[in-house]
C-alpha positions as CSV (number, residue, x, y, z in Angstrom):
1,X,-11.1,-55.0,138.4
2,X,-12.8,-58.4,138.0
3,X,-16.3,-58.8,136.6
4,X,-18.4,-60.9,138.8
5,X,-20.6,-62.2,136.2
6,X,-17.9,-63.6,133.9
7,X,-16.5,-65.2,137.3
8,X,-16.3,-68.5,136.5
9,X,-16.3,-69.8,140.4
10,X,-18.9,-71.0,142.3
11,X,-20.7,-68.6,145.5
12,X,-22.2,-69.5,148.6
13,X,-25.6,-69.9,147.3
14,X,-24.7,-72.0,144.7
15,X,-23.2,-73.9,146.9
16,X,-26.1,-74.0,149.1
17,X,-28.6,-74.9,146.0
18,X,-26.2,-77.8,145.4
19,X,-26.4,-79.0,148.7
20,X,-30.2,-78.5,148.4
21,X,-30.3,-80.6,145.5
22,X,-28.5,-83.1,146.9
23,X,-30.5,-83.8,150.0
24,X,-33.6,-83.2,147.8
25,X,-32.8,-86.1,145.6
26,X,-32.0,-88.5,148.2
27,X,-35.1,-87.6,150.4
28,X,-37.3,-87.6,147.8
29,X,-36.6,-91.0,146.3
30,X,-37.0,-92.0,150.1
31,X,-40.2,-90.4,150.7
32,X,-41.7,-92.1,147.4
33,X,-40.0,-95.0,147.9
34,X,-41.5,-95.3,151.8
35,X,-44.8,-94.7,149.9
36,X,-44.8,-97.1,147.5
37,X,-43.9,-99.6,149.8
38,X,-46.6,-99.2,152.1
39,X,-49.4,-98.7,149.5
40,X,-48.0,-102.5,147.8
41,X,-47.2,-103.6,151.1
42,X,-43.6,-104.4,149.5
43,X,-41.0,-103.0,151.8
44,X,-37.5,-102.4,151.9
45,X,-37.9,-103.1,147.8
46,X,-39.3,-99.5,147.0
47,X,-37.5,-97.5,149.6
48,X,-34.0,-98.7,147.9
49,X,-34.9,-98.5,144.3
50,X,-36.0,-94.5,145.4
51,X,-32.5,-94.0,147.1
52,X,-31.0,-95.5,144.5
53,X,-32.8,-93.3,142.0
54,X,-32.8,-89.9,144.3
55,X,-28.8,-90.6,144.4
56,X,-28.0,-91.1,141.0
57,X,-30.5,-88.5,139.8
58,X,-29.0,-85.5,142.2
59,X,-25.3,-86.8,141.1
60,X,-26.5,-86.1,137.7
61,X,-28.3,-82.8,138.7
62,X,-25.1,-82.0,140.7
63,X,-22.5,-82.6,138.0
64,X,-24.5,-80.6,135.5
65,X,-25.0,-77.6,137.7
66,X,-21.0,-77.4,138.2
67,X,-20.0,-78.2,135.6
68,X,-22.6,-75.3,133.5
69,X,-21.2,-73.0,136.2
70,X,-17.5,-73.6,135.5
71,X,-17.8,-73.2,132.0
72,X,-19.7,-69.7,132.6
């Protein structure tokens, strides 16, 4: 019999919450980005730096998530 919590595989809803985080990174540096740029009237400048950001912060977020729950 295998124990689920020493399992070191990842479920559905961690699946889910990684797909979450993903789209949550990426939106969010959009959504600041969008509001940046029209509070200093400086678009697309703000609305690429945020993507750029909400990507390489949710790859970050991503990786560390996996690779916490493949080491168990």
């Amino acid at each position: 019999m295998v124990d689920d919590d020493t399992d070191a595989s990842l479920r559905g809803r961690d699946l889910l919450g990684l797909g979450g985080l993903l789209v949550g990174g990426v939106v969010g540096g959009l959504v600041v980005g969008v509001l940046l740029d029209n509070w200093l009237d400086a678009a697309p400048v703000f609305e690429l730096i945020g993507i750029t950001l909400g990507i390489v912060l949710a790859g970050v977020g991503f990786w560390l998530r996996v690779r916490s729950a493949l080491r168990g």
